[in-house]
N, CA, C and O atoms as a MOPAC input file, in Angstrom:
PM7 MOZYME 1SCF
protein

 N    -22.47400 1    -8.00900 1    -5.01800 1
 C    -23.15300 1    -9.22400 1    -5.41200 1
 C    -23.41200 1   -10.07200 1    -4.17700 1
 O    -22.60900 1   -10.25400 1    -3.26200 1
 N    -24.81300 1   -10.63400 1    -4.28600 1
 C    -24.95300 1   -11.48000 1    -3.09700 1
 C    -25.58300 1   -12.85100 1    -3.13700 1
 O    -26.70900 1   -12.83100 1    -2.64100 1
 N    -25.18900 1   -14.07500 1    -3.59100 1
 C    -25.17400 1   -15.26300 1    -3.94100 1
 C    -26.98700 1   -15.38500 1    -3.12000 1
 O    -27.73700 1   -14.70000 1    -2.42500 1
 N    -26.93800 1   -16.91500 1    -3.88500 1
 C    -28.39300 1   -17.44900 1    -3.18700 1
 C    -27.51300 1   -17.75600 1    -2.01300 1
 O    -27.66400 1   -17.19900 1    -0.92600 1
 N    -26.60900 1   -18.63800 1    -2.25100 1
 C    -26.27500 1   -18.67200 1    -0.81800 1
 C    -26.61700 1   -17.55500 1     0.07300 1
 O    -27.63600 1   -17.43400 1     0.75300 1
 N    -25.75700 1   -16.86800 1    -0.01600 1
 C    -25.83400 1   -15.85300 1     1.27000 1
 C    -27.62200 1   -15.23600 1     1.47700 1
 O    -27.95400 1   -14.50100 1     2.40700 1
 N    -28.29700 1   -15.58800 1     0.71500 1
 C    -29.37000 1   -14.93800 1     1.22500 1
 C    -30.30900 1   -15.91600 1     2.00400 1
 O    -31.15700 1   -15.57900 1     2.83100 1
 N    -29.94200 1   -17.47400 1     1.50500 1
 C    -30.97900 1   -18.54100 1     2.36800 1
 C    -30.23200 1   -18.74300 1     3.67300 1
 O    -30.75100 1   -19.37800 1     4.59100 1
 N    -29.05400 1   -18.22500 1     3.76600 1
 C    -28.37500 1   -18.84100 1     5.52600 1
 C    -28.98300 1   -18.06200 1     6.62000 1
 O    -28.97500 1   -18.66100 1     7.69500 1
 N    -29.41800 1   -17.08300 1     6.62900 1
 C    -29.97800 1   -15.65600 1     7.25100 1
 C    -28.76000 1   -14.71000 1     7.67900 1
 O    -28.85400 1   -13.73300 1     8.42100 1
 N    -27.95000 1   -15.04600 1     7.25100 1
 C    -26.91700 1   -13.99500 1     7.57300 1
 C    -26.73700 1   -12.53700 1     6.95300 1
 O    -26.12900 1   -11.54900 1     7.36800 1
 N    -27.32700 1   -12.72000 1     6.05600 1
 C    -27.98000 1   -11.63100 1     5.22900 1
 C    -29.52000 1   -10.84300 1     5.99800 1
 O    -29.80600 1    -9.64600 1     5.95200 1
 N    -30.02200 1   -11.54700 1     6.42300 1
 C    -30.92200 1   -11.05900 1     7.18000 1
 C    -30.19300 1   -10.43900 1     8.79100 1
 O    -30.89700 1    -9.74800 1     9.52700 1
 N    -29.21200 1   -10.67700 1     9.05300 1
 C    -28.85100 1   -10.27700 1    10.52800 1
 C    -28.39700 1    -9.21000 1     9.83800 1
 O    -28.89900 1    -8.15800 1    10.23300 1
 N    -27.51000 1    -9.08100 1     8.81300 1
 C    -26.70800 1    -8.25500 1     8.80700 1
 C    -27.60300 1    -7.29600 1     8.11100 1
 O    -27.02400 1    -6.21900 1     8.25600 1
 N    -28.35000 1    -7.15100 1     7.64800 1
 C    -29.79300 1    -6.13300 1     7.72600 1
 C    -30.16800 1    -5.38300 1     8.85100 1
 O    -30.27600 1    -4.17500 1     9.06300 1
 N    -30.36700 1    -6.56900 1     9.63200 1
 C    -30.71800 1    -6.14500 1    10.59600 1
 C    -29.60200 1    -5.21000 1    11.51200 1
 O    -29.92300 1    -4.03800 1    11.70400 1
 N    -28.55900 1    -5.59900 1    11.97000 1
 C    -27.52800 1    -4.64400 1    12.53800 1
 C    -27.18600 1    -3.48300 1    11.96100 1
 O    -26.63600 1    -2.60000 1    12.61800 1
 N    -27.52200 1    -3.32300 1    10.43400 1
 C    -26.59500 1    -2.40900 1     9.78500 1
 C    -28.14800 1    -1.42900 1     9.92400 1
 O    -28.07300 1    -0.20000 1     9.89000 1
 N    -29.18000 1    -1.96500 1    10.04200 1
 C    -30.46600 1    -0.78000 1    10.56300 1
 C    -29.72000 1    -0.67000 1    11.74500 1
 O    -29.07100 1     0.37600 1    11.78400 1
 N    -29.60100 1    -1.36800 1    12.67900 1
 C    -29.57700 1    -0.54000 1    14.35500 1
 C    -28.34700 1     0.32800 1    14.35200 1
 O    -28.30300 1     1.26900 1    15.14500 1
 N    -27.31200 1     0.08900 1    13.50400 1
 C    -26.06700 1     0.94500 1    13.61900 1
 C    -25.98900 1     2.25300 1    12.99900 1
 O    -25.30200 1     3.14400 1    13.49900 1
 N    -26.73500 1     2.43300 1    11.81600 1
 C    -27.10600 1     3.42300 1    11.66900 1
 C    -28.01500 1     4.51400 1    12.21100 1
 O    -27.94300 1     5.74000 1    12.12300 1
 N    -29.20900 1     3.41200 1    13.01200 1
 C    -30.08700 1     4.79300 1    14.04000 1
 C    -28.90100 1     4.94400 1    15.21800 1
 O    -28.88500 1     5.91700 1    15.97300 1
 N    -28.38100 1     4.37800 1    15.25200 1
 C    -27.03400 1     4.85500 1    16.55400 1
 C    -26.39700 1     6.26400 1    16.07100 1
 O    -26.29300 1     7.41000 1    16.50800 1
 N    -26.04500 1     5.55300 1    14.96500 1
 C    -24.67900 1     6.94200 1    14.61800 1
 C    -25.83200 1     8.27600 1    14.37500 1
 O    -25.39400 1     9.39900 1    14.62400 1
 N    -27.23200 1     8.16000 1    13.91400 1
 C    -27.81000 1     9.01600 1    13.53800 1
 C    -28.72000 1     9.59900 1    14.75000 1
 O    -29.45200 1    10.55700 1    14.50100 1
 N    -28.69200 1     9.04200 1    16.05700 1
 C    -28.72300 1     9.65400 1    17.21000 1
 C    -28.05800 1    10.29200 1    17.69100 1
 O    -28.35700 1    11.27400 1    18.37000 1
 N    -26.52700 1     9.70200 1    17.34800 1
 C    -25.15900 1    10.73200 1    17.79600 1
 C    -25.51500 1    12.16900 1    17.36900 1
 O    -25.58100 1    13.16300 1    18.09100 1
 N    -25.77800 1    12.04500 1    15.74200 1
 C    -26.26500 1    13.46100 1    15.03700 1
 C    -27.26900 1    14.31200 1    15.96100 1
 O    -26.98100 1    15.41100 1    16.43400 1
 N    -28.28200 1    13.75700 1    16.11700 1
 C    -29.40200 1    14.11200 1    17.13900 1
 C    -29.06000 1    14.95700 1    18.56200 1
 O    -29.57000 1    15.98700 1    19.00200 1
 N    -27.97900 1    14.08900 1    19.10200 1
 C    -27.70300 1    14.45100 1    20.49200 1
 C    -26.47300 1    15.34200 1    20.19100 1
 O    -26.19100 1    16.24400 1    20.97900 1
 N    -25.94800 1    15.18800 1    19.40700 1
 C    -24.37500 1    16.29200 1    18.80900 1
 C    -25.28000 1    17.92500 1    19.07700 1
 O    -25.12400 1    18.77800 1    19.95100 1
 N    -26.20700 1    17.85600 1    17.93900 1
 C    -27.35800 1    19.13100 1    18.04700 1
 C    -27.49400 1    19.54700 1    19.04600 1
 O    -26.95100 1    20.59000 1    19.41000 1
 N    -28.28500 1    18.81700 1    19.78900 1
 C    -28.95100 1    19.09900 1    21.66000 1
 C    -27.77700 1    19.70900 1    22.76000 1
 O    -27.99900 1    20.09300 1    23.90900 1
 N    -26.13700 1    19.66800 1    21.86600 1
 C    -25.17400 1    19.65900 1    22.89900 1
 C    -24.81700 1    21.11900 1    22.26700 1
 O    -23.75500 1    21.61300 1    22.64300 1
 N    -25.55100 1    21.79600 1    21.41000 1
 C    -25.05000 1    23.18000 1    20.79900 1
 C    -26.02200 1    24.03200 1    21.70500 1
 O    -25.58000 1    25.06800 1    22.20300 1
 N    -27.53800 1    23.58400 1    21.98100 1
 C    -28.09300 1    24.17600 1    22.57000 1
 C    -28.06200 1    24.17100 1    24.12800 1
 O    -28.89400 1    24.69700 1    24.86800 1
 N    -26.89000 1    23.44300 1    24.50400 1
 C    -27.24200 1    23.54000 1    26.46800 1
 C    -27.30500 1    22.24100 1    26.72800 1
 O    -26.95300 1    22.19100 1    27.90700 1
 N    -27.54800 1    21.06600 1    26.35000 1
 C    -28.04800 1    19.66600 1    26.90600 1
 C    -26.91500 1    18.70500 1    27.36200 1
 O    -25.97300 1    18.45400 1    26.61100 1
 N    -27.00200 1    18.28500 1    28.34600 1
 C    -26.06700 1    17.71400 1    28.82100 1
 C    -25.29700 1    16.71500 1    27.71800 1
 O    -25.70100 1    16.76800 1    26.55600 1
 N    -24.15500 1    15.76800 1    28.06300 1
 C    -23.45200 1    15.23800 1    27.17500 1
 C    -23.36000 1    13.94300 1    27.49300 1
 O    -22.39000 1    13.29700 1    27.09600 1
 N    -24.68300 1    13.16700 1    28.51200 1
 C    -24.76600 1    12.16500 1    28.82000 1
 C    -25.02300 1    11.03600 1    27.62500 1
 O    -24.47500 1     9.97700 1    27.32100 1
 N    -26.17000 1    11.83000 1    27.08900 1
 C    -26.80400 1    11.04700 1    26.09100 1
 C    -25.96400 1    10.67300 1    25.18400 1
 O    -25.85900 1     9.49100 1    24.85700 1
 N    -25.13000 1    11.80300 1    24.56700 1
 C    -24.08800 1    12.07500 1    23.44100 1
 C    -23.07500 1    10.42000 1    23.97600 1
 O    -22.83800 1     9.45000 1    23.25600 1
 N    -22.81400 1    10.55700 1    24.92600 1
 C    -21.93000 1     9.98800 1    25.96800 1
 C    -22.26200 1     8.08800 1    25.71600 1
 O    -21.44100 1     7.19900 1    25.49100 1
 N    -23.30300 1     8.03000 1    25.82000 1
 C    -23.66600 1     7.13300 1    25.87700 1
 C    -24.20100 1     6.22700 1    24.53200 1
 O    -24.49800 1     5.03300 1    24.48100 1
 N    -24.20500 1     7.12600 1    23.61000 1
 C    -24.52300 1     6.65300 1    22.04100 1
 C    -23.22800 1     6.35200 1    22.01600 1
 O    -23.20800 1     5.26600 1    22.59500 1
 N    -22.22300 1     6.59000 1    21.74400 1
 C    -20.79000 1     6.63100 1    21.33700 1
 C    -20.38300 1     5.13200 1    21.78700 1
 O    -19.53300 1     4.61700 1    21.06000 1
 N    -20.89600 1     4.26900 1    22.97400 1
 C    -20.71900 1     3.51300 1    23.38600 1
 C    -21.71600 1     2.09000 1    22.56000 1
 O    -21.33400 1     0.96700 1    22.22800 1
 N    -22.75200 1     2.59100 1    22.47200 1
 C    -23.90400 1     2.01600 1    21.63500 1
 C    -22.91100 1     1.62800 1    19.97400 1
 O    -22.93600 1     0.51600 1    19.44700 1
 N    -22.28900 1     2.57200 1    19.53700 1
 C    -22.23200 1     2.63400 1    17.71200 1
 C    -21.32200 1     1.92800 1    17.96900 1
 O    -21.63500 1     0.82300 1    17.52500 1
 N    -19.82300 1     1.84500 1    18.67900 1
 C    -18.87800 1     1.14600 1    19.37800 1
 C    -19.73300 1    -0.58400 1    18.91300 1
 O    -19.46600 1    -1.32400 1    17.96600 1
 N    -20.48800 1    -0.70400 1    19.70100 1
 C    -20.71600 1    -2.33600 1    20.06700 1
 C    -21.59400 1    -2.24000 1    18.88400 1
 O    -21.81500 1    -3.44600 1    18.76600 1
 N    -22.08500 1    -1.83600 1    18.17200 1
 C    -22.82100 1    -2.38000 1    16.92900 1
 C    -22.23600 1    -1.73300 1    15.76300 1
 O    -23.06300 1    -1.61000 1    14.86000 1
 N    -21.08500 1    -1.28000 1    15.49000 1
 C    -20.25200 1    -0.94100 1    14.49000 1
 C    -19.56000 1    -2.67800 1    14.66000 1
 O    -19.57900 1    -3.52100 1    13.76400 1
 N    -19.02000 1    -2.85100 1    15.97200 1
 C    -18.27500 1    -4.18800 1    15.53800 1
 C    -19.13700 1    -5.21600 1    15.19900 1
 O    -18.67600 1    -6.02000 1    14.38800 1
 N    -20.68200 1    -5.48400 1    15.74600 1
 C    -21.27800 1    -6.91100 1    15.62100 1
 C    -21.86000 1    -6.57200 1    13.99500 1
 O    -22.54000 1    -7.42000 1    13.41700 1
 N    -21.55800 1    -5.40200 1    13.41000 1
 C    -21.81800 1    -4.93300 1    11.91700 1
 C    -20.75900 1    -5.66100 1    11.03400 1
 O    -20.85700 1    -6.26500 1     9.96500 1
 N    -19.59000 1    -5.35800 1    11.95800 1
 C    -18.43700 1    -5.98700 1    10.84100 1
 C    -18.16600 1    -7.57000 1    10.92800 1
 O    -17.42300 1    -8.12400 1    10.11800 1
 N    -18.83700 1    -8.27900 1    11.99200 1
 C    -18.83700 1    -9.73500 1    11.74500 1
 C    -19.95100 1   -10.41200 1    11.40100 1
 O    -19.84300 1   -11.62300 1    11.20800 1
 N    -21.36300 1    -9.70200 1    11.24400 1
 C    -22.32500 1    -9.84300 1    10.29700 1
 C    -21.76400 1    -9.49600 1     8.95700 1
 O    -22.49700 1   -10.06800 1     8.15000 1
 N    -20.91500 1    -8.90400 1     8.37300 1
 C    -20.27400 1    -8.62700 1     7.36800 1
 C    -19.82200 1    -9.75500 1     6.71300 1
 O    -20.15000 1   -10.36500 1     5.69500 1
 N    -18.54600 1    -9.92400 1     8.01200 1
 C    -18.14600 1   -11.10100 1     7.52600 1
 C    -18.41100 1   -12.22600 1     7.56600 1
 O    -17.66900 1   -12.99800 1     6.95900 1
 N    -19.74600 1   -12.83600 1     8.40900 1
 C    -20.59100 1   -14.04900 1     8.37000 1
 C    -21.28000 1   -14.25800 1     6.86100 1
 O    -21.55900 1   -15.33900 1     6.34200 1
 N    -21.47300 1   -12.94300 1     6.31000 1
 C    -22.07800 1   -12.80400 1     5.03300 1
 C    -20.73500 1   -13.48000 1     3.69200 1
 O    -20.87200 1   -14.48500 1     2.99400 1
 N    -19.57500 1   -12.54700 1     3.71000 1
 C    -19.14200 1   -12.83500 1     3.18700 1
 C    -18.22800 1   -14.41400 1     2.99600 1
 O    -17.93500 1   -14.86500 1     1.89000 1
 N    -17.94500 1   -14.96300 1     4.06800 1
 C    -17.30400 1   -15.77700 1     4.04300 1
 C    -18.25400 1   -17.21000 1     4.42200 1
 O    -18.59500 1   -17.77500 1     3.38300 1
 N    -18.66500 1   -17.79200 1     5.48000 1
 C    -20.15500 1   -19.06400 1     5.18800 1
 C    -20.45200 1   -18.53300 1     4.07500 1
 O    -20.18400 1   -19.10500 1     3.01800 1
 N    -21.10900 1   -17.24700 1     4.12500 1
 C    -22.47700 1   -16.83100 1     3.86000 1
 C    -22.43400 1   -16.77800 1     1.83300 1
 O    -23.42400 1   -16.68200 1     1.10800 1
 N    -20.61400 1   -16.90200 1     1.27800 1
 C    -20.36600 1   -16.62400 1     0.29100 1
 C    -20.87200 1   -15.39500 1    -0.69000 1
 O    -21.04000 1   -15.28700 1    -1.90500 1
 N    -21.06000 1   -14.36200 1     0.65800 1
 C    -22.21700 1   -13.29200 1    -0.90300 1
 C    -20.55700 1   -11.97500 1    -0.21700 1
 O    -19.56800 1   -12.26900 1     0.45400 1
 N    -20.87600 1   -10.99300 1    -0.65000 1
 C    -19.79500 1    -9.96700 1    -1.22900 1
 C    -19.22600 1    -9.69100 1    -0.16500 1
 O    -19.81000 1    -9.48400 1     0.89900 1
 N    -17.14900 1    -9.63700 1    -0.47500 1
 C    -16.21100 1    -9.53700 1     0.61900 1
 C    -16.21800 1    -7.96500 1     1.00400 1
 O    -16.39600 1    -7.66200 1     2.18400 1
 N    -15.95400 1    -6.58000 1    -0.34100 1
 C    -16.33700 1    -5.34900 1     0.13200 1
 C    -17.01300 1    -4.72100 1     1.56600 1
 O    -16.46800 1    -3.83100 1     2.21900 1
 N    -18.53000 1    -5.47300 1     1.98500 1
 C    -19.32900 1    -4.88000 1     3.28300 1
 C    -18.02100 1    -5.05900 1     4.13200 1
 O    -17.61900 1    -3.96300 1     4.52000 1
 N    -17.33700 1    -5.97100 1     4.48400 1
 C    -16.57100 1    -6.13100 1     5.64000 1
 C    -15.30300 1    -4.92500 1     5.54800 1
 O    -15.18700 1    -4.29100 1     6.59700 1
 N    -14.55400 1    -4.61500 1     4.68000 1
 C    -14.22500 1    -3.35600 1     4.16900 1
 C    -14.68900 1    -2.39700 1     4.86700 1
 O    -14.01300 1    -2.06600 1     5.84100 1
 N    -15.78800 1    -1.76300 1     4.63400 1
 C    -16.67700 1    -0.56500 1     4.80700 1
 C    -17.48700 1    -0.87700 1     6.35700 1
 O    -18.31400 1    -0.13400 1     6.88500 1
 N    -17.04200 1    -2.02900 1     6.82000 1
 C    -17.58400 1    -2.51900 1     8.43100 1
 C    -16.46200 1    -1.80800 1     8.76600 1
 O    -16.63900 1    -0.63800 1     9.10500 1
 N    -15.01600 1    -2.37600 1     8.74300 1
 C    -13.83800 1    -2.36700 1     9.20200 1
 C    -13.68300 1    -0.83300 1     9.71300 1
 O    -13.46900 1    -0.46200 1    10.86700 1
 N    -13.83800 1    -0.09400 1     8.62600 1
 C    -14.08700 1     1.31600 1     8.48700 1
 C    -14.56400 1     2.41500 1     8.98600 1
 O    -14.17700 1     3.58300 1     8.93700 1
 N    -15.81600 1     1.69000 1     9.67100 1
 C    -17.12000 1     2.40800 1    10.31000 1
 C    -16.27300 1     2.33000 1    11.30500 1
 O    -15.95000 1     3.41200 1    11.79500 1
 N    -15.87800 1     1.51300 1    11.69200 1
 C    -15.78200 1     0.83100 1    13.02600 1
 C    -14.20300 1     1.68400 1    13.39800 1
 O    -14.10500 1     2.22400 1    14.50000 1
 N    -13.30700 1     1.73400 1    12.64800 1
 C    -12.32400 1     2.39300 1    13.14400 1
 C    -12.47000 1     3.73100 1    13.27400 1
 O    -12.28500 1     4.19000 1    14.40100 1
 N    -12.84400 1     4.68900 1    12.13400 1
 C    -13.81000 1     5.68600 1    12.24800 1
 C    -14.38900 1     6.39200 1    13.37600 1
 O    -14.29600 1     7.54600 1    13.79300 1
 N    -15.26700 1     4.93500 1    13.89300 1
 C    -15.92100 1     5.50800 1    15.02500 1
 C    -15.03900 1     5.77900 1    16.43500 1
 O    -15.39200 1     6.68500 1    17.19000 1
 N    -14.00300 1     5.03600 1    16.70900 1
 C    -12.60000 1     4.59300 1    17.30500 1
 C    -12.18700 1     5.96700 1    17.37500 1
 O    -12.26600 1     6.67000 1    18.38200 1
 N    -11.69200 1     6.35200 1    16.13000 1
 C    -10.89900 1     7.83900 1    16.03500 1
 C    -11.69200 1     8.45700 1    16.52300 1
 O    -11.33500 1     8.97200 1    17.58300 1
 N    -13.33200 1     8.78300 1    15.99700 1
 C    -13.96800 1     9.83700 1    16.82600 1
 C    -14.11700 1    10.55100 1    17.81700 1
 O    -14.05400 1    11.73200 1    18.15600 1
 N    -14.36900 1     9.37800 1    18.28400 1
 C    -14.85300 1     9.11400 1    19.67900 1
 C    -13.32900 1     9.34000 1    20.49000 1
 O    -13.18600 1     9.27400 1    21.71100 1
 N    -12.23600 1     9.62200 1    19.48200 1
 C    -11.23500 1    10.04100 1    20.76700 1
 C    -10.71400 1    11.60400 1    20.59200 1
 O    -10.33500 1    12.40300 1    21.44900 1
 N    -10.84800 1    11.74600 1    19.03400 1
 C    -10.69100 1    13.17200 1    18.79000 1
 C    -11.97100 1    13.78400 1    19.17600 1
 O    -11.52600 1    14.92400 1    19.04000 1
 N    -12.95000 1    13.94900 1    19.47100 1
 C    -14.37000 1    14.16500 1    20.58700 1
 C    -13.73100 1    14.24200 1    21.36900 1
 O    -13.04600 1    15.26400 1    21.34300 1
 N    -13.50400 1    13.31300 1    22.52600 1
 C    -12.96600 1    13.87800 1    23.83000 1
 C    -11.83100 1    14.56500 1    24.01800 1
 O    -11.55800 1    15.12500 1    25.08000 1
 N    -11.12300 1    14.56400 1    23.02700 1
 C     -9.93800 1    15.53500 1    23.17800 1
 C    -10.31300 1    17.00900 1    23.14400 1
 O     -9.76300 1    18.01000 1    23.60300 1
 N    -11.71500 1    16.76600 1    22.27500 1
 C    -12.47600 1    18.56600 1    22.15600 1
 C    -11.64800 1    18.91000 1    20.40900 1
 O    -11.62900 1    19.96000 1    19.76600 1
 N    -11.28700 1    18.08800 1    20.21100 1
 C    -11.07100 1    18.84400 1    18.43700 1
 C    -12.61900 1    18.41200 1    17.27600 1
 O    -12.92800 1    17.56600 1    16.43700 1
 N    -13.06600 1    19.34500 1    17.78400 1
 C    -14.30200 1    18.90400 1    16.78600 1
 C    -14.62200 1    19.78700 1    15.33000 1
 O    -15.71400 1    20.03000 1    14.81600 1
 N    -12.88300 1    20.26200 1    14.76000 1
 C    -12.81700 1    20.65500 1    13.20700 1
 C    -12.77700 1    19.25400 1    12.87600 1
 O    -13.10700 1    19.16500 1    11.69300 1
 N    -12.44600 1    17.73200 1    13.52000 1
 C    -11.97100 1    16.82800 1    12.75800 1
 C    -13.72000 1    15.59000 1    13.37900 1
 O    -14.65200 1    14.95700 1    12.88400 1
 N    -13.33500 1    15.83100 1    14.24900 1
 C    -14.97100 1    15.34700 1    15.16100 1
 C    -15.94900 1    15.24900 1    14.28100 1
 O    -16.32200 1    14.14600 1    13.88300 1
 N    -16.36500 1    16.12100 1    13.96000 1
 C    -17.81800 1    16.60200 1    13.29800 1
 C    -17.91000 1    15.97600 1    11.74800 1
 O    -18.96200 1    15.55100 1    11.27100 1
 N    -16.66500 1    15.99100 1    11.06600 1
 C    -16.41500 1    15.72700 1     9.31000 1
 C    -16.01600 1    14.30600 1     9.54100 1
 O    -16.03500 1    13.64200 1     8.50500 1
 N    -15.67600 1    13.68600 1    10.57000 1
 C    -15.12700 1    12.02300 1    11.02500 1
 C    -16.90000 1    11.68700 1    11.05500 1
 O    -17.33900 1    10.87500 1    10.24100 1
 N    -17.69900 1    12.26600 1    11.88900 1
 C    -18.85800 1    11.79100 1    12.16600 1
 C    -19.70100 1    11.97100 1    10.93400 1
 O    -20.62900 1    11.16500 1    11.00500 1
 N    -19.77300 1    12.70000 1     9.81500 1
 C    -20.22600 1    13.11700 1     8.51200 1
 C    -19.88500 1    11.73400 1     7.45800 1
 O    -20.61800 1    11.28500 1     6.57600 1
 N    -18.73400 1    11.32400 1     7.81700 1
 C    -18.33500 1    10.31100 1     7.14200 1
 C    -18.58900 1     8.98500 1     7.63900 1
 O    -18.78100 1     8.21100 1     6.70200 1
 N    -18.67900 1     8.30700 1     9.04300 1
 C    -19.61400 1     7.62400 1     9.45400 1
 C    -20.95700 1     7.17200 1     9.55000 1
 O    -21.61300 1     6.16300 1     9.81200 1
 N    -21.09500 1     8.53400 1     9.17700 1
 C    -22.59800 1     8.38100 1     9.00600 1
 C    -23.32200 1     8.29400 1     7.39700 1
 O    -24.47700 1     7.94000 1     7.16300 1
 N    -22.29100 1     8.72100 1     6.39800 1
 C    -22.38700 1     8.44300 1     5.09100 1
 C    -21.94600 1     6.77400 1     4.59100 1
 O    -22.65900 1     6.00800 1     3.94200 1
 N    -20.47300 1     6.49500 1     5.15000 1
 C    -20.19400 1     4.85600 1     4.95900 1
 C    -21.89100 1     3.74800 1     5.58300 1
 O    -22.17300 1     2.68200 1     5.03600 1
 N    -22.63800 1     4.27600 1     6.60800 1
 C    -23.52800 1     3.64100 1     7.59400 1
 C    -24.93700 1     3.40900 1     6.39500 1
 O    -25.37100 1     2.42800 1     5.79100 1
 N    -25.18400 1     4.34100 1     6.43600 1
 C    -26.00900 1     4.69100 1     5.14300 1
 C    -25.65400 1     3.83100 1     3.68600 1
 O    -26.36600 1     2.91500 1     3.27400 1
 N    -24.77000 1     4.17600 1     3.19800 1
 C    -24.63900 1     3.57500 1     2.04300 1
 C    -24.45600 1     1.95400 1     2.28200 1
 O    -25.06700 1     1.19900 1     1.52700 1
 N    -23.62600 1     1.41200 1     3.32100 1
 C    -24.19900 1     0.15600 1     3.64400 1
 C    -25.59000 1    -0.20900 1     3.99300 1
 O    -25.82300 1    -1.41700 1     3.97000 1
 N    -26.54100 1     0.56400 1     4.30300 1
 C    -27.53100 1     0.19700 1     4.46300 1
 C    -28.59900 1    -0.09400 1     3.73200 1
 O    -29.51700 1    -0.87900 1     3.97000 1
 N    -28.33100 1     0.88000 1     2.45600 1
 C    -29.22400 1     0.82500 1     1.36200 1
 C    -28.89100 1    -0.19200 1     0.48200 1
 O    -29.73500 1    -0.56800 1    -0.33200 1
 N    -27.22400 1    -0.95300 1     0.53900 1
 C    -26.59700 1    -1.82400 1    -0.05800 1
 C    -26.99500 1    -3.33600 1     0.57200 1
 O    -26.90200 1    -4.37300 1    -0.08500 1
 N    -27.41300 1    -3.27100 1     1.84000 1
 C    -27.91300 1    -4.54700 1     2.83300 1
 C    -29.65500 1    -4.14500 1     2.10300 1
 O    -30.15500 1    -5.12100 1     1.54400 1
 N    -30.33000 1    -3.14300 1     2.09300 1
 C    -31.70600 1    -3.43600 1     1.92200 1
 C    -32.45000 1    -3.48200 1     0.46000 1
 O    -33.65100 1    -3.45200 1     0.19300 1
 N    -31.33700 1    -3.56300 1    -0.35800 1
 C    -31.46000 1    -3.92500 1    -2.06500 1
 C    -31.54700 1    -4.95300 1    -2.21900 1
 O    -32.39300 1    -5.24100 1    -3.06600 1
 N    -30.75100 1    -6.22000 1    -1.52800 1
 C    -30.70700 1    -7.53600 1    -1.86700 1
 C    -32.06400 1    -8.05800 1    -1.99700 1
 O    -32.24500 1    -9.23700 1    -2.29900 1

């Protein structure tokens, strides 16, 4: 649920907006994960990971700008919190090279990313 409030403050509109850019992040990771089966260096890979990092968190305080001023639903910050640790674990079981847990961590990031997104672009 997302109050009038929360939709005339624009915080609802940022958090639209971030929860689009955080998802083409994590869904570049997907992109460049691919490119790293065929030969391609692991710069790119390298460097998204750092990207979803800083807009997984400015996701979860657009979350909570929403929910708390913004009075519209406490849940997104939940499922921010989430992404965001998620991406944390990944990104360390990745460099450790365990990617039985890597790959199904990133499956699920990228499903929580998504379903917030379609939940930010319903309002």
């Amino acid at each position: 649920m997302v109050t009038q409030a929360a939709k005339g403050t624009g915080y609802l509109t940022g958090f639209k907006i971030i929860t689009a850019l955080n998802t083409l992040a994590v869904l570049f990771q997907a992109v460049t994960a691919g490119q790293l089966l065929s030969g391609a260096s692991a710069g790119a890979h390298d460097m998204g990971a750092g990207a979803v990092h800083v807009l997984g968190l400015a996701q979860l305080v657009a979350a909570m700008l929403v929910w708390r001023p913004g009075r519209g639903a406490g849940w997104p910050v939940l499922v921010g919190l989430a992404i965001l640790l998620l991406g944390f674990v990944q990104s360390a079981v990745g460099g450790a090279g365990v990617l039985t847990v890597h790959v199904p961590l990133g499956m699920a990031v990228f499903g929580l990313s998504v379903w917030l997104l379609v939940w930010a672009w319903r309002r």
